[in-house]
Backbone bond lengths (Angstrom), bond angles and torsions (degrees), N, CA, C in turn:
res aa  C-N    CA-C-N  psi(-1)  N-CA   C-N-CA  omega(-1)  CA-C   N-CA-C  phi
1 X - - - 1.461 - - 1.523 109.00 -
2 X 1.338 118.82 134.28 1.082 129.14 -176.99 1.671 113.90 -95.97
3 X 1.422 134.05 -178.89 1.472 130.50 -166.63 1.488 91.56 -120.40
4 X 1.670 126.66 -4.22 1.380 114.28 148.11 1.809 103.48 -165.19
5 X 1.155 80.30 141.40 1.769 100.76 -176.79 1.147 117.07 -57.66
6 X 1.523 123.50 122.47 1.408 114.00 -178.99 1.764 99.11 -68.21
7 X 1.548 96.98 159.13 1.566 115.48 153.94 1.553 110.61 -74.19
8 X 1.687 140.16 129.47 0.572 132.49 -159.68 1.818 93.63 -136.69
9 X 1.391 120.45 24.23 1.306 107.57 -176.43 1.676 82.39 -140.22
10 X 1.749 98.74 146.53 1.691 105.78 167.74 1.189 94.06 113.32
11 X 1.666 105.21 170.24 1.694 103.96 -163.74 1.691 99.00 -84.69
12 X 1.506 107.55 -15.32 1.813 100.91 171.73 1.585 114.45 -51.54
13 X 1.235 114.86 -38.67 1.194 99.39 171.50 1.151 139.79 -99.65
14 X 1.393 118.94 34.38 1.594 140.46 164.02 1.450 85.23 -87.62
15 X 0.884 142.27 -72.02 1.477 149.09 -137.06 1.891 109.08 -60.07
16 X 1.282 95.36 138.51 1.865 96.84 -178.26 1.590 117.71 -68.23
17 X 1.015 87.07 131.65 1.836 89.86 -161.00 1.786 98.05 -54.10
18 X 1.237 130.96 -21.18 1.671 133.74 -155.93 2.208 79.69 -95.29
19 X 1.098 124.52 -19.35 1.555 109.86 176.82 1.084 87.26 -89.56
20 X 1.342 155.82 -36.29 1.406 129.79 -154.23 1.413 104.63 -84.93
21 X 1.606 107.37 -40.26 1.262 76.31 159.16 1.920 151.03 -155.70
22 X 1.362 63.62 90.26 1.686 115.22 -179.66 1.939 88.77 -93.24
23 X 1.356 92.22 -67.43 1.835 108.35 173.89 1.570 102.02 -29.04
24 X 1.346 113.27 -81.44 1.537 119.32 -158.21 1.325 98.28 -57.97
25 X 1.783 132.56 -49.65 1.272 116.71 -160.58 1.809 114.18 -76.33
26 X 1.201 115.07 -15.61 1.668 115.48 171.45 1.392 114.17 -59.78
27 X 1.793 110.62 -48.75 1.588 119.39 178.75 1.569 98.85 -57.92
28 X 1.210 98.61 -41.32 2.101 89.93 -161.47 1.880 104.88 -75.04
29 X 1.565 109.32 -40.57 1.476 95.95 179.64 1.762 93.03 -58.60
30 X 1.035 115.84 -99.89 1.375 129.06 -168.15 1.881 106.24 -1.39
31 X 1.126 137.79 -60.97 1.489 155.66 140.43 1.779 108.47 -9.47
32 X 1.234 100.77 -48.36 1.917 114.78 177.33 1.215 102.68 -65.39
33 X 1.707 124.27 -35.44 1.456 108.76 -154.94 1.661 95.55 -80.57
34 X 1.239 161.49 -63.00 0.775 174.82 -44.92 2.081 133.35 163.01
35 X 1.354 114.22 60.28 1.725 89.68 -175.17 1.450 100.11 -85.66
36 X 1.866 92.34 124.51 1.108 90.39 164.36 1.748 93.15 -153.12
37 X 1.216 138.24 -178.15 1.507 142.78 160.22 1.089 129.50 -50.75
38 X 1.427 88.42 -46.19 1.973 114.63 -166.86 1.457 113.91 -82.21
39 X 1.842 120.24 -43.52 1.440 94.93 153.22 1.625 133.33 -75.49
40 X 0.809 106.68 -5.28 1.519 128.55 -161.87 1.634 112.86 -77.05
41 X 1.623 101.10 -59.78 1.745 121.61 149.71 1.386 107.81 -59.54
42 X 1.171 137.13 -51.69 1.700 123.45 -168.55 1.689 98.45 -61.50
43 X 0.854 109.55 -51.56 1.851 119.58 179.45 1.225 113.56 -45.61
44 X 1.174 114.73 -38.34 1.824 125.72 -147.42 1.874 81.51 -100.31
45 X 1.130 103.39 -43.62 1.817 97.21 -160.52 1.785 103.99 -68.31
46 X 1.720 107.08 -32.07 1.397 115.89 179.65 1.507 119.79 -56.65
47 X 1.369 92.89 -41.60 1.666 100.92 174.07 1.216 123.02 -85.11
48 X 1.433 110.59 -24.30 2.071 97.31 158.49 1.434 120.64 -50.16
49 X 1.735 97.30 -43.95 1.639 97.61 -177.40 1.438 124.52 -51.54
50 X 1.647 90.59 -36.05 1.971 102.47 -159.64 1.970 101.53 -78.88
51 X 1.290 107.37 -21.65 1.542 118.09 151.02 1.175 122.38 -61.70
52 X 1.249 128.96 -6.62 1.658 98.02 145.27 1.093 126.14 -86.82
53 X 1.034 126.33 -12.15 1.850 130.33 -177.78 1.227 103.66 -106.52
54 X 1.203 119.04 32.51 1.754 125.25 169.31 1.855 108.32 -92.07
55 X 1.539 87.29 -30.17 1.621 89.91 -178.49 1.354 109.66 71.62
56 X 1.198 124.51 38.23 1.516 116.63 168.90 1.287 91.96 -120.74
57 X 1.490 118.30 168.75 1.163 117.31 -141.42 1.687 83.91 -100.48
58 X 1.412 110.15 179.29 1.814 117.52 172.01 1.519 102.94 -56.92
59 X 1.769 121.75 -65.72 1.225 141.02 173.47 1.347 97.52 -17.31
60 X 1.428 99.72 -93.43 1.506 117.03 -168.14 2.191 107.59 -33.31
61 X 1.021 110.88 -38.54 1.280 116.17 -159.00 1.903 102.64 -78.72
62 X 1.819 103.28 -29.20 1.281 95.65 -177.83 1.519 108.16 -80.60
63 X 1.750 108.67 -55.56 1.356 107.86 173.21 1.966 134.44 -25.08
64 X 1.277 76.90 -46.35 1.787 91.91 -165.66 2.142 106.32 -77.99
65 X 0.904 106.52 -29.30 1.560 131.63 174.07 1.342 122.87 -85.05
66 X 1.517 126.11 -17.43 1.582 124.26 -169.05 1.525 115.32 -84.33
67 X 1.694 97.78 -2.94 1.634 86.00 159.30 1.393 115.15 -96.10
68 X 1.133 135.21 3.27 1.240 142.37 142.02 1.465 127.89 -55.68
69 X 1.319 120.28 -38.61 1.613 137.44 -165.64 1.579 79.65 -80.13
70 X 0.911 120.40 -66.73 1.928 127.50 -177.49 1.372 117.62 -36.97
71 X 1.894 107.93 -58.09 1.801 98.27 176.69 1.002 115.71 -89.05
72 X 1.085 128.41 -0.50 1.967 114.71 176.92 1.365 105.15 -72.58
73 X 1.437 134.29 -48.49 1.857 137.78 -177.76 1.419 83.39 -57.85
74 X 1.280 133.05 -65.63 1.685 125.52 -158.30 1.301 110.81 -55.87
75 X 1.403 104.95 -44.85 1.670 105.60 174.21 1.564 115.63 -70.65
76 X 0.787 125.49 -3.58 1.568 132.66 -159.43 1.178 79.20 -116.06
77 X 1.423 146.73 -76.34 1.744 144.56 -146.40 2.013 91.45 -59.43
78 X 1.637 101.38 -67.72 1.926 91.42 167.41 1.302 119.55 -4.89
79 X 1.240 108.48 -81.97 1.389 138.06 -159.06 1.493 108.29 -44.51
80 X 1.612 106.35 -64.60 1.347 100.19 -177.39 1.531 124.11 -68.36
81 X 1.880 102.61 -34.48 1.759 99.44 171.71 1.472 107.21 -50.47
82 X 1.576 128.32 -57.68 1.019 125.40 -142.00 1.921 102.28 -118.30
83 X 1.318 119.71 22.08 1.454 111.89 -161.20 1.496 102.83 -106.56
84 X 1.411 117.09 160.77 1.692 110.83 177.10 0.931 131.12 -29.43
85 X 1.713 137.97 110.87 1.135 120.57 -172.85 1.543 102.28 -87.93
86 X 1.672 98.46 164.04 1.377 97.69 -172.84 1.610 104.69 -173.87
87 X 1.516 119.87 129.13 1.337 103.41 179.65 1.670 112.55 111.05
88 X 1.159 110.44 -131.63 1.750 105.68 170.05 1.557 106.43 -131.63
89 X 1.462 103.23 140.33 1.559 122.95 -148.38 1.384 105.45 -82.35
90 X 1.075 165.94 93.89 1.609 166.29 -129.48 1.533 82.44 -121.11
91 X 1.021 151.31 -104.03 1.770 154.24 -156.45 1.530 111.23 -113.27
92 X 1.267 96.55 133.43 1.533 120.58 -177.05 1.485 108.77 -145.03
93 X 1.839 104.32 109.29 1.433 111.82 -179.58 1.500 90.82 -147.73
94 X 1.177 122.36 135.00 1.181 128.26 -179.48 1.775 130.62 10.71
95 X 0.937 147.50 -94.14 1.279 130.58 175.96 1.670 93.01 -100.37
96 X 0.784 139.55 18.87 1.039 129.79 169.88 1.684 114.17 -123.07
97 X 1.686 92.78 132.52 1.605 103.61 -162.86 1.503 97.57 -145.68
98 X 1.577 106.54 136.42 1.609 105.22 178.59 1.432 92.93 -143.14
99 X 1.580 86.75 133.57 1.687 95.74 -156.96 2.003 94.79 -123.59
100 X 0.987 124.87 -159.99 1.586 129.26 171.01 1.366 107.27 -85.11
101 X 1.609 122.79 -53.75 1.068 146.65 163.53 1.663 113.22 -16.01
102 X 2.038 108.37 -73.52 1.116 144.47 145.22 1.350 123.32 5.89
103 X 1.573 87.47 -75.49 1.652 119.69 -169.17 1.687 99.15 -73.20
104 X 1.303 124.57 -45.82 1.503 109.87 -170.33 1.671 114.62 -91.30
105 X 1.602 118.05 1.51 1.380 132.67 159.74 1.663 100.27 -63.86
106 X 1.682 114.30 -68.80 1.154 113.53 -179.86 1.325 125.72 -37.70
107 X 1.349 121.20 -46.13 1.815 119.37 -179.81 1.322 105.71 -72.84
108 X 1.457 118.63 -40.26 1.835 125.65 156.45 1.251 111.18 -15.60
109 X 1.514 109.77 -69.13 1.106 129.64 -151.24 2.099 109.85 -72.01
110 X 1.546 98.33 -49.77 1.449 110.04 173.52 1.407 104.06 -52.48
111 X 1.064 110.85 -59.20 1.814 106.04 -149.96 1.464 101.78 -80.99
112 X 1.592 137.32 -25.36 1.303 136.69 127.00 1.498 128.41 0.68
113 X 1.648 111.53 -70.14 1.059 122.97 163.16 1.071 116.99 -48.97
114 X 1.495 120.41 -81.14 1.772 119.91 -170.27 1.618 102.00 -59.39
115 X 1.290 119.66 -23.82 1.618 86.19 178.43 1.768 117.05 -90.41
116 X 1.456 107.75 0.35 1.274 102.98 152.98 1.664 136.70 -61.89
117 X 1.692 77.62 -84.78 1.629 106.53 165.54 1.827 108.55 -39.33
118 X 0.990 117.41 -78.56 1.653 102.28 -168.93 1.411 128.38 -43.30
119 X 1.440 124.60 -36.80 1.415 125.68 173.39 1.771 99.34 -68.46
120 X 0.991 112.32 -56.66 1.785 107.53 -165.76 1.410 101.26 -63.82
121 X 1.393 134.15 -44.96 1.483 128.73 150.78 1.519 113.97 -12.16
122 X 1.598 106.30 -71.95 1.744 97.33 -158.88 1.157 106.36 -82.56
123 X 1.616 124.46 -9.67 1.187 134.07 177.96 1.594 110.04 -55.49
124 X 1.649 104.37 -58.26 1.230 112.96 -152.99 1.796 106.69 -79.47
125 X 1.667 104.09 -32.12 1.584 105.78 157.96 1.079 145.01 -9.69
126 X 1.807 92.11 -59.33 1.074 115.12 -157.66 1.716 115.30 -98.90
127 X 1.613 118.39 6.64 1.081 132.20 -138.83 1.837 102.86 -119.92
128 X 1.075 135.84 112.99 1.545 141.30 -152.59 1.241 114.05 -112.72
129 X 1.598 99.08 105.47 1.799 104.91 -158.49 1.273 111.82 -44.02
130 X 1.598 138.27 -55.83 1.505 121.04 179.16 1.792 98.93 -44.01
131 X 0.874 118.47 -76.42 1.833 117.27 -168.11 1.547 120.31 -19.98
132 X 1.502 99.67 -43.92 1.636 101.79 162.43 1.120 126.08 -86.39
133 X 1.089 117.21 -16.86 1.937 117.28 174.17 1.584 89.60 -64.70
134 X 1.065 119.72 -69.59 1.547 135.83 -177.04 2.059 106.06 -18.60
135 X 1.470 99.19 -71.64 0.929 125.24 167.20 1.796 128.09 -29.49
136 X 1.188 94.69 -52.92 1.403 130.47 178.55 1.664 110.56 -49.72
137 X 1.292 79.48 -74.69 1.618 116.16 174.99 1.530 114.49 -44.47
138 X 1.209 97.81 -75.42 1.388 95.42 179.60 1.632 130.05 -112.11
139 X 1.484 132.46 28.31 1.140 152.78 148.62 1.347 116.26 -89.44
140 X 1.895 118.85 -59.50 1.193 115.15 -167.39 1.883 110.34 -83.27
141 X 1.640 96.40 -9.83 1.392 114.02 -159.31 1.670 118.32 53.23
142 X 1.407 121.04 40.40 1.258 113.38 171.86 1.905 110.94 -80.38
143 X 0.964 119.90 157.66 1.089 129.83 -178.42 1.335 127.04 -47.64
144 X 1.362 124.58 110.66 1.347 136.36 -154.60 1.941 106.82 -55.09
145 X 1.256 94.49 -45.78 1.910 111.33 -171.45 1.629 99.56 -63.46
146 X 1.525 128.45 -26.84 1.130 140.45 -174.34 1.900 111.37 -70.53
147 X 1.462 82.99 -64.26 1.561 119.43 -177.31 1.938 102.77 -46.89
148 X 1.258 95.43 -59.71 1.678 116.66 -162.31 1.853 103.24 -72.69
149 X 1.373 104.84 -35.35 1.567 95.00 155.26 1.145 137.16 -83.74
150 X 1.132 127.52 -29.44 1.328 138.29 150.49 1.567 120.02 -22.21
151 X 1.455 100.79 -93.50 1.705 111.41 141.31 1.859 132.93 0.79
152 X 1.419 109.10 -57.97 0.901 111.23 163.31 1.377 120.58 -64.12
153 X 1.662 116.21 -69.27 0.960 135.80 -175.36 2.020 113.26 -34.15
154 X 1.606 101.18 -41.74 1.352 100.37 171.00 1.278 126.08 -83.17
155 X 1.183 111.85 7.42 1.616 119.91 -178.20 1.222 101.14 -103.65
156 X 1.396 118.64 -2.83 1.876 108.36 171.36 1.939 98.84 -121.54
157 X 1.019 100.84 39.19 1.847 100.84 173.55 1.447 91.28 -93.45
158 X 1.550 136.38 -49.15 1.345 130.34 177.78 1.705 106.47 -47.06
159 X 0.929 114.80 -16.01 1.828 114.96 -178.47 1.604 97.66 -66.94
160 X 1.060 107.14 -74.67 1.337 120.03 -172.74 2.030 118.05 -6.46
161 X 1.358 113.36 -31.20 1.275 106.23 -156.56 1.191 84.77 -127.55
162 X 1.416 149.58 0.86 1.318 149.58 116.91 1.718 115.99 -26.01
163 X 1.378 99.43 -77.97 1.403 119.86 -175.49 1.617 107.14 -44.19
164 X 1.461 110.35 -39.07 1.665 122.93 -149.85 1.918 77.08 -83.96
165 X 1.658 122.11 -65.92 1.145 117.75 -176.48 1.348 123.38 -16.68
166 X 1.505 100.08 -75.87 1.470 125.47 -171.48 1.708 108.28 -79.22
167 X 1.204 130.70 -12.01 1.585 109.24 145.79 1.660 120.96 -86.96
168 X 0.787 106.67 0.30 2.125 115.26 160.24 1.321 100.64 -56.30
169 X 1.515 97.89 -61.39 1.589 106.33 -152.77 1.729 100.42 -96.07
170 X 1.279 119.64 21.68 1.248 116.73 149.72 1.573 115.56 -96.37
171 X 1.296 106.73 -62.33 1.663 119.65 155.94 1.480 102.19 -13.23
172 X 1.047 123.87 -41.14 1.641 116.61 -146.11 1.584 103.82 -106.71
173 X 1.118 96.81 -28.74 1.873 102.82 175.90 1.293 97.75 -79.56
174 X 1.661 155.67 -35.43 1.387 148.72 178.82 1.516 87.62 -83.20
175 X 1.106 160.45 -41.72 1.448 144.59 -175.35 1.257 105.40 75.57
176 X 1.900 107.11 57.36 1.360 117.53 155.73 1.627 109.94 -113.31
177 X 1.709 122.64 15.15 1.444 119.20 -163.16 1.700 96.39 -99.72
178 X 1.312 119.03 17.56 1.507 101.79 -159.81 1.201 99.36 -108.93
179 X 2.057 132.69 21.66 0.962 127.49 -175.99 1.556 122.89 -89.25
180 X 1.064 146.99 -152.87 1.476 139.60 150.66 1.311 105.43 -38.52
181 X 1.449 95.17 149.48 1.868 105.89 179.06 1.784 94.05 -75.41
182 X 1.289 118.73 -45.36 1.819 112.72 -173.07 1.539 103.11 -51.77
183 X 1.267 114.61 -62.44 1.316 133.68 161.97 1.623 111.88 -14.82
184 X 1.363 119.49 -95.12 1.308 138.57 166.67 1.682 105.82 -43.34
185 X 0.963 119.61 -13.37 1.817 103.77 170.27 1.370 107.40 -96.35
186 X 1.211 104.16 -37.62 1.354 109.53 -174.71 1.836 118.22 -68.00
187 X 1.030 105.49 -56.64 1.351 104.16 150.50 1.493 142.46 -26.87
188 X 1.615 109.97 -54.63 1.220 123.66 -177.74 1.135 102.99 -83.78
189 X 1.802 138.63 -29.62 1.272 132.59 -174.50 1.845 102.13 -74.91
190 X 1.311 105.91 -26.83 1.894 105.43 178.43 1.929 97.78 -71.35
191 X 1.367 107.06 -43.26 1.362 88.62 -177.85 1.434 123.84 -75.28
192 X 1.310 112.42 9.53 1.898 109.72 -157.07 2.306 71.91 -122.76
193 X 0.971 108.82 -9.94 1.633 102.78 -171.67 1.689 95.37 -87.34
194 X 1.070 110.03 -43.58 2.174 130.05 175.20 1.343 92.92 -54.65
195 X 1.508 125.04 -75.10 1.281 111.12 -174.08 1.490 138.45 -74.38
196 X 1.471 104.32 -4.00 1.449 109.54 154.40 1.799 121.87 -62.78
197 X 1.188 95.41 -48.64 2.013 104.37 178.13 1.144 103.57 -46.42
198 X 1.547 105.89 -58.55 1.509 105.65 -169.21 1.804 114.58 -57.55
199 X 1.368 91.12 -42.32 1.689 80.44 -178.78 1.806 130.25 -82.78
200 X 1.692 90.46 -10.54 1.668 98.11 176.68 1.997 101.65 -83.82
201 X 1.422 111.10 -9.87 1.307 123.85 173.59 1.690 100.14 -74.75
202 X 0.779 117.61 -77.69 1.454 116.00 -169.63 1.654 119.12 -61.99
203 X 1.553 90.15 -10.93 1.997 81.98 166.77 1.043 124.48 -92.20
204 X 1.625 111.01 -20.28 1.255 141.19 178.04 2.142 110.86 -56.35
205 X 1.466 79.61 -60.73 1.504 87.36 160.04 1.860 132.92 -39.14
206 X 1.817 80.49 -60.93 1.604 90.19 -176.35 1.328 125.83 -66.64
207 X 1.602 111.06 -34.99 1.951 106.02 157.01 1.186 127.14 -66.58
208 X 1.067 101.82 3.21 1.981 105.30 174.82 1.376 98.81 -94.50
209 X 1.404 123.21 -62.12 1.269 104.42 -177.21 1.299 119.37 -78.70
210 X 1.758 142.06 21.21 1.140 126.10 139.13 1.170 97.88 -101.56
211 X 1.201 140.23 40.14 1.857 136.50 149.49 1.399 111.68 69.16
212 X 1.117 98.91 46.43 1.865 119.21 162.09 1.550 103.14 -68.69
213 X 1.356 119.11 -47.21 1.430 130.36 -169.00 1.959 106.34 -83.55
214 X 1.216 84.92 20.43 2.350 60.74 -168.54 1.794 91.69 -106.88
215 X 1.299 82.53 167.71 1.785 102.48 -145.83 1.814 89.05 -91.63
216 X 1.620 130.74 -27.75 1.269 106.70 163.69 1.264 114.23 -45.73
217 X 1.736 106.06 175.91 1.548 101.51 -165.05 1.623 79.56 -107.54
218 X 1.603 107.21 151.77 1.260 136.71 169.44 1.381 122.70 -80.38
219 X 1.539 105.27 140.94 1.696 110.56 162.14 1.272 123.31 -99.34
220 X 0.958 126.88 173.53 1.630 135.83 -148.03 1.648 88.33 -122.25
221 X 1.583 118.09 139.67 1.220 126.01 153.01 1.822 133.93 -65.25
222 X 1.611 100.41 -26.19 1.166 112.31 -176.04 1.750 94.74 -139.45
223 X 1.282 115.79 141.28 1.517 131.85 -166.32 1.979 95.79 -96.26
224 X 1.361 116.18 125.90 1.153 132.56 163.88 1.394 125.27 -77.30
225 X 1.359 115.82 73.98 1.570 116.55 -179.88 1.519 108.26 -73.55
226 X 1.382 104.62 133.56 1.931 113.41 154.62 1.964 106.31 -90.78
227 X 1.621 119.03 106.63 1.064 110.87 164.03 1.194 120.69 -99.03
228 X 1.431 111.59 -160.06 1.626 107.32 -160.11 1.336 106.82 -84.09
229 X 1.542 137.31 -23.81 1.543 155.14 146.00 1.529 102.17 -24.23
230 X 1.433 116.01 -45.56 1.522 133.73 -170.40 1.719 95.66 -58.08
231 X 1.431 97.25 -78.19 1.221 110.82 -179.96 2.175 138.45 -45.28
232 X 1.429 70.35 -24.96 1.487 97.58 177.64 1.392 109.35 -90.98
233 X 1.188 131.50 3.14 1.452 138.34 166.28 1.736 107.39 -97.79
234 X 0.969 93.35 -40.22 1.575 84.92 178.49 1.403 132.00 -86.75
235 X 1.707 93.81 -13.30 1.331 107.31 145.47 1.556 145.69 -40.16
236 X 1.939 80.65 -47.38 1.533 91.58 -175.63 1.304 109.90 -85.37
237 X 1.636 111.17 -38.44 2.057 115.34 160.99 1.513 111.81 -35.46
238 X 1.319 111.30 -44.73 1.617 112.09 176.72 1.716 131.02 -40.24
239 X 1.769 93.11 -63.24 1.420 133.08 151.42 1.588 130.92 -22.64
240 X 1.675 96.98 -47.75 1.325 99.84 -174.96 1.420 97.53 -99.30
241 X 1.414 125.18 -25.89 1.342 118.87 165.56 1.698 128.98 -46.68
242 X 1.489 106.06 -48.11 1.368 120.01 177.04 1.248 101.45 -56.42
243 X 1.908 121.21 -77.53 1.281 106.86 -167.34 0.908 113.50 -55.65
244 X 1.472 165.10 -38.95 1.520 154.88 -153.72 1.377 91.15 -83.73
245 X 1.012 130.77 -16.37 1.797 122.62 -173.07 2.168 101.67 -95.81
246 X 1.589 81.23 -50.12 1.657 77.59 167.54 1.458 123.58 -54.74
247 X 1.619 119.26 -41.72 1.556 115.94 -177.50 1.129 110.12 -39.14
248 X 1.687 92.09 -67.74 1.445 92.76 -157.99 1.445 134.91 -78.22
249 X 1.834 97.36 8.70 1.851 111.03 174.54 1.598 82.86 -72.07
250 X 1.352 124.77 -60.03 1.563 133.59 -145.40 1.949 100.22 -56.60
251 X 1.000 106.84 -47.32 1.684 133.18 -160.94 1.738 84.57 -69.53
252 X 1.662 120.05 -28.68 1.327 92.85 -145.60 1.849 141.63 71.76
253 X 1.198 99.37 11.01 1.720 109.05 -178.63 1.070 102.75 -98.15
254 X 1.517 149.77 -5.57 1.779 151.66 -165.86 1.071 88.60 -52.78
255 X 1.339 142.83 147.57 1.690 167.35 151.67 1.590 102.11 -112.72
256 X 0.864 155.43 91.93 1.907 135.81 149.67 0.930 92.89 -62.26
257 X 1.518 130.11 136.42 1.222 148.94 156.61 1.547 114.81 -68.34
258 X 1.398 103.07 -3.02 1.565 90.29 -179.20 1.836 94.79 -134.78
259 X 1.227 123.80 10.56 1.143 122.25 174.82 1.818 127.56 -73.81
């Protein structure tokens, strides 16, 4: 059990989990070089479009994304209370200053976010932990013993809120849960931390002795192809990188944040 269900319908999930993300990390470097609105909006507007031919449903697209819709305004409201001032000063009250400067960091800053966060969101949704171990393994060639624990290890994060459930409701039948809530979390997080060791101990065990750990090199049950669909995604990640980088040379809005 996983800690979230891939999407398993739509052309996102034809796609090799090592292009997607290849996909998300081109938009996000490219996004780093620059706060400004104008690449940030050219980016953000490209990828609404390329969301309709994702084939995921509206539902699916708000659900899976609304913790995104949430921190970009929060990150954006930051920004302007507390972001470089610069320009002409509109409010001045103690550490808090909103300047012109301020104000166009802040929309920087929002549309930054969602045009990060939302593509790597539906990306990552949609993405099926064996498929990327797979991927991993034998595309990026990272190390199988690396890869194969990993893998595991994320296939027992769905435990977690099982485990957390059902030691409440053990706690609660001995009538030790009725103490402070700091108290009582703290407690139950040492006991849910004990029974993690123990159980990342005993899995640890069990891939060794079916030879998870041996130093010949391993074969794969299922073969990791990059097709041309593959390639053609990162194409289009490419694409939206350029133009949002072109706008905002053309517009004059480029910021380097480290320039």
């Amino acid at each position: 059990m996983t800690l979230v269900q891939p999407v398993r319908t739509g052309p996102l999930a034809t796609l090799n989990p090592v292009a997607k993300l290849g996909a998300a990390l081109i938009v996000t470097l490219a996004l780093l070089l620059s706060i400004d609105p104008v690449s940030a909006g050219v980016a953000l507007g490209l990828e609404l479009v390329l969301l309709l031919f994702s084939g995921l449903s509206l539902r699916t697209i708000v659900t899976r994304t609304a913790p995104v819709w949430v921190a970009a305004p929060l990150a954006g409201l930051t920004t302007l209370l507390y972001g470089q001032t610069s320009g002409t000063v509109y409010v001045q009250w103690w550490a808090v200053e909103i300047s012109e400067g301020s104000i166009g960091l802040a929309w920087a800053t929002a549309l930054r976010v969602l045009a990060i966060g939302i593509p790597a969101v539906l990306l990552f949704v949609t993405i099926d932990p064996t498929d990327l171990a797979d991927g991993l393994g034998q595309l990026l060639r990272l190390p199988a013993r690396f890869v194969i624990g990993a893998l595991a290890g994320l296939r027992l994060i769905g435990l977690f809120a099982e485990d957390w459930r059902a030691l409440t409701l053990a706690r609660r039948a001995r009538g030790v849960a009725e103490s402070g809530a700091l108290r009582r979390f703290a407690g139950q997080a040492f006991a849910l931390f004990v029974l993690s060791l123990r159980r990342g101990t005993k899995l640890a065990t069990a891939m060794e002795a079916r030879g998870f750990g041996a130093p010949t090199r391993r074969t794969w049950a299922r073969p990791s192809v990059f097709r041309a669909r593959d390639w053609a995604t990162l194409a289009v990640a490419l694409l939206v990188a350029v133009l949002a980088i072109v706008a905002a040379l053309l517009l004059g809005t480029w910021n380097a944040p480290f320039s």
